[in-house]
Structure formats: structure tokens, C-alpha cells
PADREN-408625 format. One record per residue (C-alpha): x, z negated, y; residue in one letter. Coordinates in steps of 0.05 Angstrom, whole numbers, padded with zeros to 5 digits, always signed. Example, Ala and Ser with C-alpha at 12.3 -4.5 7.8 and 13.67 -1.06 7.14 Angstrom:
+00246-00156-00090A;+00273-00143-00021S;
This chain:
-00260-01511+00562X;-00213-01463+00610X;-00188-01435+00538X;-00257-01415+00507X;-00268-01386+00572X;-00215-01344+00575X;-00231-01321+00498X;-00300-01308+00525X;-00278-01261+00579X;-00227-01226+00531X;-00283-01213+00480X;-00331-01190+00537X;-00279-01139+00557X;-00265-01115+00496X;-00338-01097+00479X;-00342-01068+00546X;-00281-01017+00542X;-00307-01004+00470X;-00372-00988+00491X;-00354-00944+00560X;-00310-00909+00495X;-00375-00891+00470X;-00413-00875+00530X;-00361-00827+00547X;-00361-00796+00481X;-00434-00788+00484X;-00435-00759+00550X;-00390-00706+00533X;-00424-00688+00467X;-00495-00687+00502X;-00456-00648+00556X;-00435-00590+00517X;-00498-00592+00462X;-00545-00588+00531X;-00580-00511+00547X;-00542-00462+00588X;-00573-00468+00656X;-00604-00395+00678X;-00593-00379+00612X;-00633-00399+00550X;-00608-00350+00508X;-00536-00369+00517X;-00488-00377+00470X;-00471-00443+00489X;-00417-00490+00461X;-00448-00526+00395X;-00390-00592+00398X;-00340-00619+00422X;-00274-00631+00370X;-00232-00677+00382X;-00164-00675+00349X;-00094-00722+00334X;-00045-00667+00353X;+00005-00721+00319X;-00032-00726+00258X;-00035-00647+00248X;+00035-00620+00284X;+00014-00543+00258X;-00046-00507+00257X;-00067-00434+00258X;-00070-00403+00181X;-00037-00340+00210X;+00032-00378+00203X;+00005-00447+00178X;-00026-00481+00118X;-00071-00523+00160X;-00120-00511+00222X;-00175-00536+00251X;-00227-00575+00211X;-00285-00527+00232X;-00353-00523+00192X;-00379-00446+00161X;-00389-00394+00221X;-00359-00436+00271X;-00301-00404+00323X;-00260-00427+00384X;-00248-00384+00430X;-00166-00387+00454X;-00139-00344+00515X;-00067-00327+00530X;-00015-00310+00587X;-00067-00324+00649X;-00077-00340+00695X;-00082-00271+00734X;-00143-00269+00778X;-00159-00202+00777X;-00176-00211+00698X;-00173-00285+00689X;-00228-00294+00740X;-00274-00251+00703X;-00268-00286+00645X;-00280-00348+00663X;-00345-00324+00697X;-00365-00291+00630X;-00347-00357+00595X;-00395-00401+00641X;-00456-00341+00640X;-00453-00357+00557X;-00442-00444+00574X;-00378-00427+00530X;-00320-00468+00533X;-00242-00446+00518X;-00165-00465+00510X;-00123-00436+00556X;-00049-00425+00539X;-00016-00418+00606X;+00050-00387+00627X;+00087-00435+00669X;+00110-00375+00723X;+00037-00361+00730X;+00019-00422+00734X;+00068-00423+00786X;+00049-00355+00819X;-00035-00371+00825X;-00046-00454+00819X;-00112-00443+00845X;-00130-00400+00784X;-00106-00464+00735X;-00146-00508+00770X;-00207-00464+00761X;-00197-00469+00688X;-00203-00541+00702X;-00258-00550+00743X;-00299-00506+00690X;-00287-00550+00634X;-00235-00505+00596X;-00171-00541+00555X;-00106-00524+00593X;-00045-00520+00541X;+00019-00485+00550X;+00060-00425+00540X;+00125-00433+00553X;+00149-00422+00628X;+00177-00351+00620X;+00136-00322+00556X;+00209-00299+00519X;+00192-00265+00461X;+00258-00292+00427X;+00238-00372+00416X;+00245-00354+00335X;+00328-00332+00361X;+00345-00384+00415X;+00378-00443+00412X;+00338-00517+00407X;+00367-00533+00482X;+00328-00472+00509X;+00268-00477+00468X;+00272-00541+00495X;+00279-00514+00567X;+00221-00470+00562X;+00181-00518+00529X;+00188-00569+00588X;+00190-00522+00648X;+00125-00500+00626X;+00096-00564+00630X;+00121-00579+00689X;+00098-00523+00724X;+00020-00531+00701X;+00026-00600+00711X;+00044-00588+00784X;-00016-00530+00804X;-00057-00588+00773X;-00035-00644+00806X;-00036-00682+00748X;+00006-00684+00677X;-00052-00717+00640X;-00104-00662+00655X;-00039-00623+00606X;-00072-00624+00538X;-00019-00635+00487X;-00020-00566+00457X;+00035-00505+00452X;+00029-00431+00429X;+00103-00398+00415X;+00101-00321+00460X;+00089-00279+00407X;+00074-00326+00348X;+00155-00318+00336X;+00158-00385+00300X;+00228-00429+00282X;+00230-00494+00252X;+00267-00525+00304X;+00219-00502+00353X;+00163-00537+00313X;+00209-00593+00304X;+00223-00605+00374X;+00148-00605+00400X;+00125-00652+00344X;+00167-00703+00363X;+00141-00701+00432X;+00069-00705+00404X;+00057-00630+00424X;+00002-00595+00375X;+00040-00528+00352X;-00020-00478+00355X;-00019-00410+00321X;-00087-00375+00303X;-00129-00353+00243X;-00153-00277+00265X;-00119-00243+00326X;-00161-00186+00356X;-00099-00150+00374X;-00127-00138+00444X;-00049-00143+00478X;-00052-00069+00447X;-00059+00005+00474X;-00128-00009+00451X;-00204+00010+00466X;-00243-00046+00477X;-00293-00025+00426X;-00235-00033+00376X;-00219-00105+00404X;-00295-00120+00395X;-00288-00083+00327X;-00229-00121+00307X;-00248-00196+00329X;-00312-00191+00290X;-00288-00162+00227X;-00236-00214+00208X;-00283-00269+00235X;-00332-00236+00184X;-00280-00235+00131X;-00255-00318+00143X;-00318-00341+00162X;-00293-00391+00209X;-00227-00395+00255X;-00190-00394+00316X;-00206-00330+00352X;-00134-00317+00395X;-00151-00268+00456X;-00108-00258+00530X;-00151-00263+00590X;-00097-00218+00630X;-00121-00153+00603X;-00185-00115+00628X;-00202-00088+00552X;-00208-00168+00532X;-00254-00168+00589X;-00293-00102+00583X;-00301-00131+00501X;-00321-00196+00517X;-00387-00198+00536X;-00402-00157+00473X;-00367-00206+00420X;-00411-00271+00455X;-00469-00231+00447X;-00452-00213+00372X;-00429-00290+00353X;-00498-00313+00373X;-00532-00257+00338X;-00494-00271+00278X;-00518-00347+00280X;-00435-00368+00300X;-00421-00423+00343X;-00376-00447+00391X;-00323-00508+00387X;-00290-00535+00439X;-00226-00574+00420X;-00198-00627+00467X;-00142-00680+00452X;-00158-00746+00428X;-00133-00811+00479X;-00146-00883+00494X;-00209-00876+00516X;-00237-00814+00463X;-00215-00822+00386X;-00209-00777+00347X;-00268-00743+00308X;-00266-00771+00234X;-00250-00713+00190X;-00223-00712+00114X;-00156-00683+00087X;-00189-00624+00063X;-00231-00596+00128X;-00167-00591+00150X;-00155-00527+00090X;-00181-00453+00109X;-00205-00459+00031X;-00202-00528+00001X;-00193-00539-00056X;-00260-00558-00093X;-00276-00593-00155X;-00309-00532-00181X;-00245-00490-00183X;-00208-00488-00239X;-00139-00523-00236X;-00087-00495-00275X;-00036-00552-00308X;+00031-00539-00342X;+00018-00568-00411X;+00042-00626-00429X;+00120-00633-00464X;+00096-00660-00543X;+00130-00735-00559X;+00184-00704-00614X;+00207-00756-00657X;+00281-00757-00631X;+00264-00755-00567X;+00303-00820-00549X;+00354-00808-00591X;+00428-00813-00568X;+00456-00767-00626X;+00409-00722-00675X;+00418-00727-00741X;+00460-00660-00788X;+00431-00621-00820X;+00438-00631-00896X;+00446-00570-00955X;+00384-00578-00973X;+00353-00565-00902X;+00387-00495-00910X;+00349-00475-00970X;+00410-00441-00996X;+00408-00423-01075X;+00466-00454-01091X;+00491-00441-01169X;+00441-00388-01184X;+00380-00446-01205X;+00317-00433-01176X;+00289-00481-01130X;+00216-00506-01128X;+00176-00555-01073X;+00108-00571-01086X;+00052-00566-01027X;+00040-00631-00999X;-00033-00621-00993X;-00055-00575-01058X;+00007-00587-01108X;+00015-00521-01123X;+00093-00500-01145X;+00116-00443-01099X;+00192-00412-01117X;+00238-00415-01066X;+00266-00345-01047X;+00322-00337-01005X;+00299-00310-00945X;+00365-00269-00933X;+00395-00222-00981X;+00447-00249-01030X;+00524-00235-00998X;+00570-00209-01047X;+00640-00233-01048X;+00687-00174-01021X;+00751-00157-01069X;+00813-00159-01017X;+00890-00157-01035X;+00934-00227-01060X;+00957-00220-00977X;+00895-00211-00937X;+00949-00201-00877X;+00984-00132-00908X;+00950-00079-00918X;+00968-00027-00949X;+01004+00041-00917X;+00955+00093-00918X;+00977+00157-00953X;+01000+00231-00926X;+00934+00258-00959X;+00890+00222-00927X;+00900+00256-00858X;+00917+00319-00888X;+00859+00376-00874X;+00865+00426-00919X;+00864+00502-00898X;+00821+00552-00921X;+00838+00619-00934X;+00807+00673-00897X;+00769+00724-00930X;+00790+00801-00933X;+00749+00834-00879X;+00706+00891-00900X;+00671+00951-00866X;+00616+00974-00886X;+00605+01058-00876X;+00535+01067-00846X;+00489+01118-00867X;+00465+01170-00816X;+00389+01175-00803X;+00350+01244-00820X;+00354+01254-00740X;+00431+01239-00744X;+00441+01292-00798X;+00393+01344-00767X;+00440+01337-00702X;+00478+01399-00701X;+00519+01372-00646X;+00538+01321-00689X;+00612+01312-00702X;+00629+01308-00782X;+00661+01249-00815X;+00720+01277-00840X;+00744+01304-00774X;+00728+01227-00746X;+00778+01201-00801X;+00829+01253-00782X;+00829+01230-00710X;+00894+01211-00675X;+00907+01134-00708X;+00888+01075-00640X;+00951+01064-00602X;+00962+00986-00629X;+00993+00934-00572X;+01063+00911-00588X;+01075+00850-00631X;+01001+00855-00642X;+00976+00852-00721X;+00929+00916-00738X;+00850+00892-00730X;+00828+00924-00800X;+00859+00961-00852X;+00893+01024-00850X;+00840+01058-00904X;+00773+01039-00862X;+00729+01087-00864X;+00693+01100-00787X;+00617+01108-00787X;+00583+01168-00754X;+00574+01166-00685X;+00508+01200-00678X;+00474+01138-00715X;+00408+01129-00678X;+00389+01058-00707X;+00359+01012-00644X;+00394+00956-00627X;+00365+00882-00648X;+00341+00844-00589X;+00380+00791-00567X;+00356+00718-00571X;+00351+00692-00506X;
């Protein structure tokens, strides 16, 4: 009797946690799917996603393969580096004009610096993750001990402005997306959800906020759907802000808010493939290697020789015939390389014979006697009075000739006339 009892109560408690489970859930969904108070034409937050950060280590398709299972023209909203009150405060009240709710990667000194701001972000409804304690821009360089160091401290010090390590959501953006494996390693084995993003609207830039505005909404255009990563501790993020909400509704977008799944709120059931920018559907075309054909000695430890007759070699001059297997029709068999003639060497193939004088000898030719031609003066050449005649030309003092030096031309060559007027061929350039 005390044992049913006791089985009774057991059951009865079960049901009980399973169905506050519920409540809970429910509570939160009809929380965030209510109307914006004051505002009915708020953006709003459409649901509430609750994630495995176990399950799914990496997300962000700017670094990762996977990110968040989100529907078509749905986008969460991520801010980085706050708090800082001067800009972080303004966002938030921009956030809860719209009934929009955010993540929040905090920096653990400024965290440190302005607790009240962190617990603002809590009190609104926002999901607190972390951002290292010092923001180095060198986590893809540094060792796994200070990864590890600024990985921890960060925690630590958002944990402490909020009093509590359980309002921490399990989630971790590297400074400056600098990603290292051991990094990654290191967080999932403490169950810490690596998150990158899928369109930045580079707003940590020297920047107008018409281009951040510009920027957010034309890669959101271009994926569709995504993690939106902005840094609620500069004033062009807030100056562009109110502008992108107002676009996202008009464009029919909505909001997500993620949270971490615990004991008492699962998980929301999602498939492999949500998890996929683009899945993979069955209406794309898979491309397969094709398949390796079953050859005959496929299994075989040692193939067989090949045989004379596989070379199809006309061996003593007879012509060789096959007959088609299917039509019986004789067809000659022609070698298909042409026929090598033996070559005639020597009785010693190793001597060879001396090669002969003659054979390197280059015989001279003999140089032809060199003769001048006389040319014949022009009509103007023998109308020039001034003209000197030939004979007194030939009787002209004989050229001094250089010792040792052999005489250019005969003694008898006659001289032309100088006056000869005849132009000059062009040269060939």
C-alpha cells in the first residue's frame, strides 16, 4: 500500500514538472508573439528559438557550415562590445519601442566598468552571451591557456554584474571573428555555442549610417534569412537603427529571438537540414562519380600474359584473317605499325670502323680573278669641260701600298672617270 503510494506521488510529480515545462514554454511564446504595447505597428519579435548549443558547437555561415535553423525572411538581431551607456542605452530603448528582442555579446571589462547597464539587458528580455574579458583581437594567435583565460574571465565578470551565472546564456563570439580550432575546441567542450554571423553591416567602420542601413539590408536581401551582427557602442549603429526596424517590417521580415535550451525549456524540434543556409533539396541535381565497371580479373592475384596472337603481329609474311562475331564477314588483318626492316651492321657490332681523313676534310675553293669594270661617262660627264681626261687619271702617281701588304687589284686596272654623275641606289633599310 505505502509502495503504490509512493509510485503514485512519483507519477503525479512527473506530470506536474512536465506540464509547468509546458506552461512555461507557452508563456514565453505567447509572451513574445503578443502586440507591442503603444505600438501596433511594431516590429515585434515573431518567436522564440530555442537551441542545443551542444548539439550545434558552430554557427554563423560567415566562418561556418551551419547556423541557425531560421524560416525565409526571418533575422536575429546580435549586438557587440556593450555595454556603454551613452550608446547601449539608446539601443535598448529603440529595441523595446519595436517589442524587439536581441543577443548581447558582452565584454567582460565592461561588464565590469557599467553592471547596471548588463542588468538592463536583462531586465528587458535580451540574451546576454560573452565576449571575451579583454576583446584581443589575436584569439586566432594565442595559446589554448589564454584563450582559455579570456574565455573564463569573461564569464566571470558578466556573471558577477548579474548576480547570477545561469542568467549567462551559453554562447561566445571570438573579437573580431579571428577564429582557431583550438579556440572552438575549447568552448565546445564546455558546452559554449561558438557564434559567428551570416551578414555583418560593417557598422565598427569610418562609416555613414546610411551606409550601415545600406549595407545590413542588402546582404539580408541577398541571403534571405540570417544573423544580422551589429555593436551597440557606436552612435552610427544607433543613428541606423531605427531605419533598418522600420525597413524589416516593411519588407514583411521578422524577428527571432534565440535563447538556450535547459531543464525546464527543450529544445525546439528542428531537422538536420534547417540547420543549412541552402539545404540540400531533392530537386537539385546530385552529381555521383560513376561507378568502377566489375572487370573480369578483378579478384585476380596474378593476370594472365599476353600471348603472340594478342599482339597481332604478322609473323612469316601469311596474312591473317578473324571473322566478325556478329555478321561473319572476313576482314584482313593489317599491321597497324609499319613493317621494321632488319638493319645491316658489321660481324662485331662493338667496333666500328675508323672513320677516314676525307670525311672531315672541307675542300677549298678557289677564288675568282677580280675584275673592274671601266664605267662609261654620261652625256653631262663628257660635256664637263672641267672634267679631267682618262689618260691623265691612268698616268697618276701609282697608291703608296702598306708594307707586307698584297696589292688590292691588278697593276693594269683601268680607273673610271671621276665626273660620272650616275645617282646612287638607295640603301635597304
Amino acid at each position: 500500500m505505502g509502495e503504490h503510494f509512493r509510485q503514485g506521488r512519483r507519477t503525479r510529480s512527473r506530470l506536474g514538472l512536465a506540464c509547468a515545462t509546458a506552461a512555461l514554454a507557452l508563456s514565453v511564446t505567447s509572451a513574445f508573439a503578443a502586440d507591442c504595447p503603444g505600438n501596433p505597428d511594431a516590429l515585434g519579435t515573431s518567436r522564440t528559438l530555442v537551441v542545443d548549443p551542444r548539439e550545434h558547437p558552430r554557427i554563423g555561415t560567415m566562418q561556418y557550415a551551419e547556423t541557425l535553423p531560421l524560416q525565409d525572411h526571418e533575422v536575429v538581431l546580435t549586438f557587440d562590445d556593450g555595454p556603454l551607456p551613452r550608446h547601449s542605452n539608446a539601443v535598448l530603448d529603440i529595441l523595446a519601442k519595436e517589442c524587439v528582442k536581441a543577443t548581447f555579446f558582452i565584454v567582460g571589462r565592461m561588464a565590469q566598468g557599467y553592471p547596471q547597464g548588463v542588468r538592463k539587458l536583462r531586465d528587458a528580455g535580451h540574451t546576454i552571451g560573452t565576449h571575451s574579458q579583454n576583446h584581443p583581437l589575436s584569439f586566432n594567435r594565442m595559446s589554448v591557456e589564454q584563450a582559455r583565460q579570456e574565455v573564463d574571465e569573461g564569464i566571470d565578470s558578466v556573471a558577477a554584474a548579474l548576480g547570477d551565472r545561469a542568467a549567462v546564456a551559453p554562447f561566445f563570439r571570438i573579437p573580431g571573428l579571428l577564429r582557431a580550432e583550438a579556440v572552438e575546441g575549447y568552448l565546445a567542450s564546455q558546452g559554449i555555442q561558438a557564434w559567428s554571423a551570416d551578414f555583418p553591416a560593417d557598422d565598427w567602420r569610418h562609416i555613414s549610417p546610411e551606409a550601415v542601413y545600406g549595407l545590413a539590408m542588402s546582404r539580408l536581401q541577398a541571403k534571405g534569412r540570417g544573423i544580422l551582427l551589429l555593436h551597440d557602442i557606436q552612435a552610427r549603429t544607433v543613428a541606423a537603427l531605427p531605419r533598418i526596424l522600420h525597413e524589416l517590417k516593411a519588407r514583411g521580415y521578422r524577428i527571432v529571438h534565440v535563447v538556450p535550451a535547459s531543464k525546464d525549456l527543450p529544445k525546439t524540434p528542428t531537422e538536420p537540414s534547417q540547420w543549412r543556409l541552402h539545404p540540400i533539396t531533392e530537386q537539385v541535381a546530385i552529381s555521383h562519380w560513376p561507378k568502377v565497371p566489375g572487370f573480369s580479373f578483378a579478384h585476380a592475384e596474378m593476370l594472365p600474359g599476353p600471348s603472340v596472337a594478342d599482339l597481332n603481329l604478322d609473323l612469316g609474311g601469311a596474312q591473317a584473317t578473324f571473322r566478325h562475331p556478329a555478321r561473319g564477314v572476313p576482314i584482313p588483318m593489317s599491321a597497324p605499325w609499319p613493317r621494321q626492316w632488319p638493319v645491316e651492321s658489321s660481324a662485331n657490332p662493338i667496333a666500328f670502323p675508323v672513320p677516314s681523313q676525307a670525311v672531315f676534310s672541307i675542300p677549298e675553293k678557289t677564288e675568282p680573278a677580280i675584275r673592274a669594270t671601266v664605267l662609261v661617262p654620261s652625256r653631262h660627264a663628257a660635256n664637263d669641260a672641267t672634267s679631267a681626261p682618262v689618260d691623265a687619271l691612268a698616268s697618276a702617281a701609282p697608291v703608296r701600298q702598306i708594307s707586307g701588304s698584297a696589292a688590292i687589284a691588278p697593276a693594269g686596272l683601268q680607273r673610271g672617270p671621276i665626273g660620272v654623275s650616275a645617282r646612287p641606289r638607295p640603301l635597304n633599310h
